[in-house]
N, CA, C and O of each residue as an XYZ file, in Angstrom:
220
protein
N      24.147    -97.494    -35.106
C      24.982    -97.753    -33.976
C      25.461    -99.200    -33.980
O      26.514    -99.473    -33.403
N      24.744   -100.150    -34.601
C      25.566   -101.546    -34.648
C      25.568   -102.051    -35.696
O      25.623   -103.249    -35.975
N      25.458   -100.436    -36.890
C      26.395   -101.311    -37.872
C      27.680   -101.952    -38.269
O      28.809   -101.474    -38.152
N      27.363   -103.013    -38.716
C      29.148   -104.022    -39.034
C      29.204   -103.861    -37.373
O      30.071   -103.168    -36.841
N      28.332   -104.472    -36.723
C      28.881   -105.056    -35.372
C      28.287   -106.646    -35.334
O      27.161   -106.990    -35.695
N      29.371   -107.529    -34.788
C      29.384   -108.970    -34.424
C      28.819   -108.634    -33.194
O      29.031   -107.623    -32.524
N      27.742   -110.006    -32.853
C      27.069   -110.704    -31.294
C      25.861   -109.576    -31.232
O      25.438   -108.965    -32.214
N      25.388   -109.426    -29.853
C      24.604   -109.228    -29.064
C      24.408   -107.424    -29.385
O      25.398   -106.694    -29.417
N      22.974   -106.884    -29.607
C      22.970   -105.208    -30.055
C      23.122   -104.355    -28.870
O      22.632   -104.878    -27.869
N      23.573   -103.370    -28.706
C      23.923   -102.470    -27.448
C      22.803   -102.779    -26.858
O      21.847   -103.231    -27.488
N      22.790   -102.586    -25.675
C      21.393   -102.254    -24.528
C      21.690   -100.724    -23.955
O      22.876   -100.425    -23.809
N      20.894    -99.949    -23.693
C      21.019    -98.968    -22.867
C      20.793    -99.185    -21.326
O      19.879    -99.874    -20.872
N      21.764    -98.493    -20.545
C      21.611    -98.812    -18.900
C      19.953    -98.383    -18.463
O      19.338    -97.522    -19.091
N      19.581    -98.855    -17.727
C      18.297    -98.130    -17.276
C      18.123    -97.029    -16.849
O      17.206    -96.335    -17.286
N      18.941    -96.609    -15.910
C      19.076    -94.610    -15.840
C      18.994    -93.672    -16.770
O      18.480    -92.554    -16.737
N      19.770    -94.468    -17.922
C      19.764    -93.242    -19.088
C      18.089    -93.822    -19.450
O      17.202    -92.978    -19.574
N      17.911    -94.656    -19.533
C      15.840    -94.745    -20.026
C      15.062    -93.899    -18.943
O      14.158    -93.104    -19.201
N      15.381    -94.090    -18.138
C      14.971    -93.352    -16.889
C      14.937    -91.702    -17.227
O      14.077    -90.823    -17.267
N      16.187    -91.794    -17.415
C      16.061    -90.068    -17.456
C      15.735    -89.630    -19.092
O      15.477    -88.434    -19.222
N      15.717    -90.266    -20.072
C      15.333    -90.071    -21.337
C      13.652    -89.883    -21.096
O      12.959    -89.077    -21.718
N      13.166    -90.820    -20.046
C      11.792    -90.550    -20.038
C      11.314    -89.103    -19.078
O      10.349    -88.349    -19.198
N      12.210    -89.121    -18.318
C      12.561    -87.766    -17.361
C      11.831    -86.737    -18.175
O      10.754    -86.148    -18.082
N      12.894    -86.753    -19.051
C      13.162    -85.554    -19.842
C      12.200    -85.243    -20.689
O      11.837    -84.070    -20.607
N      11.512    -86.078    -21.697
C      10.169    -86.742    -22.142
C       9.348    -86.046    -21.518
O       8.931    -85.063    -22.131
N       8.924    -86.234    -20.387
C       7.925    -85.856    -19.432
C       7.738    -84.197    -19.099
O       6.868    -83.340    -19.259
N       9.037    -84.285    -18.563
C       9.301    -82.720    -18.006
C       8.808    -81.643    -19.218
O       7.925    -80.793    -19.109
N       9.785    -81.981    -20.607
C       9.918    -81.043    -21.589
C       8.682    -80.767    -22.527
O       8.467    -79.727    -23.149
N       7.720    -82.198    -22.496
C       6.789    -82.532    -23.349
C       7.046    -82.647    -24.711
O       6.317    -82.010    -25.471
N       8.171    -83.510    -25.292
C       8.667    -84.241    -25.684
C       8.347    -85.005    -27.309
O       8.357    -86.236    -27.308
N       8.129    -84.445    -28.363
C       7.666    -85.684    -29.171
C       8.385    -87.129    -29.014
O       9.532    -86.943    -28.606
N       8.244    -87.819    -29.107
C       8.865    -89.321    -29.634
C      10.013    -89.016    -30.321
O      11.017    -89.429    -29.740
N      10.263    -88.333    -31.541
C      11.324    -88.383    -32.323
C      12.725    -87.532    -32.003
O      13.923    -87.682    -32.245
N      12.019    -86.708    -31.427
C      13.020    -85.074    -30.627
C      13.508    -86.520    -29.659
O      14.695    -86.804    -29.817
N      12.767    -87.395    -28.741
C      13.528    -87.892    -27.517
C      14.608    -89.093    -28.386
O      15.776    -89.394    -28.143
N      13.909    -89.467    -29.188
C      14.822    -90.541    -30.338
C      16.115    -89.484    -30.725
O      17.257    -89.877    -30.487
N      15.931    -88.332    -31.240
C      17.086    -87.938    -31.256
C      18.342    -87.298    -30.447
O      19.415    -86.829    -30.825
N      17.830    -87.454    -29.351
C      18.727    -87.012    -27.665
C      19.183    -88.115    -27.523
O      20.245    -88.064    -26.903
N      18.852    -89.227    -27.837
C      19.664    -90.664    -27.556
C      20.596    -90.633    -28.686
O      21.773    -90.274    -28.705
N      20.043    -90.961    -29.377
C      21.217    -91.309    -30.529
C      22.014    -89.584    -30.889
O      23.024    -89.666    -31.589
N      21.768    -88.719    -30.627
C      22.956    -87.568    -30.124
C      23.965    -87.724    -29.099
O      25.070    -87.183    -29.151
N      23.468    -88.649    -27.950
C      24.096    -88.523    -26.743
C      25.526    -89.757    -26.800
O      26.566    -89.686    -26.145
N      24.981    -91.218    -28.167
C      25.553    -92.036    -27.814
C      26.720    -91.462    -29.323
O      27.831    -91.993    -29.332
N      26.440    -90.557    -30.341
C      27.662    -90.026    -31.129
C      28.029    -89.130    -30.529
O      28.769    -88.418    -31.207
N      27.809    -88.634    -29.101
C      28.962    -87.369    -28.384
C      28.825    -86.348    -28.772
O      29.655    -85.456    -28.598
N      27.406    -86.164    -29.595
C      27.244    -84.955    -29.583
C      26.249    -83.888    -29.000
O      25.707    -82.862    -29.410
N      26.271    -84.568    -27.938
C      25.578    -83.473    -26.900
C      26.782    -82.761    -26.520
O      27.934    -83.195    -26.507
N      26.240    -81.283    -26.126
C      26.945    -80.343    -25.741
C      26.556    -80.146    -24.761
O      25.327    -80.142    -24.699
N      27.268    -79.895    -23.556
C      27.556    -79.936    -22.005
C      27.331    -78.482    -21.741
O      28.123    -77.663    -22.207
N      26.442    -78.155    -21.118
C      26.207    -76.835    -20.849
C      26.469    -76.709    -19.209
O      25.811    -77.438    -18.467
N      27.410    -75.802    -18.669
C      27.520    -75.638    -17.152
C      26.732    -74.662    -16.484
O      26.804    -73.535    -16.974
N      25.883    -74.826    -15.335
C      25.621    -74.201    -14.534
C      26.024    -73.244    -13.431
O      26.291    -73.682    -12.312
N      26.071    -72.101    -13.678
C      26.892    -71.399    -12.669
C      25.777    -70.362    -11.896
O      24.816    -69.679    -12.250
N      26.345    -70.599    -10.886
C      25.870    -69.805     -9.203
C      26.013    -68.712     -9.218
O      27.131    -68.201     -9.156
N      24.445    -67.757     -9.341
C      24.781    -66.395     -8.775
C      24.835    -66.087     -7.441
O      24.217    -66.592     -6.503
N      25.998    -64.816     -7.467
C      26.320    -64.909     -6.321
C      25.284    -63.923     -5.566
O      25.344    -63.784     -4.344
């Protein structure tokens, strides 16, 4: 993620740590599965799944 990048290395906002640990927690999580939900999330390739209401 910061390769061939000039200055200062990305930071992540704290919400997304927040909920990376969320998720961690909830799912029971290895370390590497949660390493790879980040660095999935920051190449866009998470896939957006919608929730829909039964009626």
């Amino acid at each position: 993620m910061d390769k061939d990048k000039v200055g200062e290395p990305f930071h992540y906002p704290n919400k997304f740590l927040l909920l990376l640990g969320y998720t961690k927690a909830f799912f029971h999580l290895p370390y590497r599965q949660t390493k790879g939900i980040a660095q999935g999330h920051t190449k866009g390739t998470i896939i957006y799944i919608r929730f829909y209401k039964n009626k």
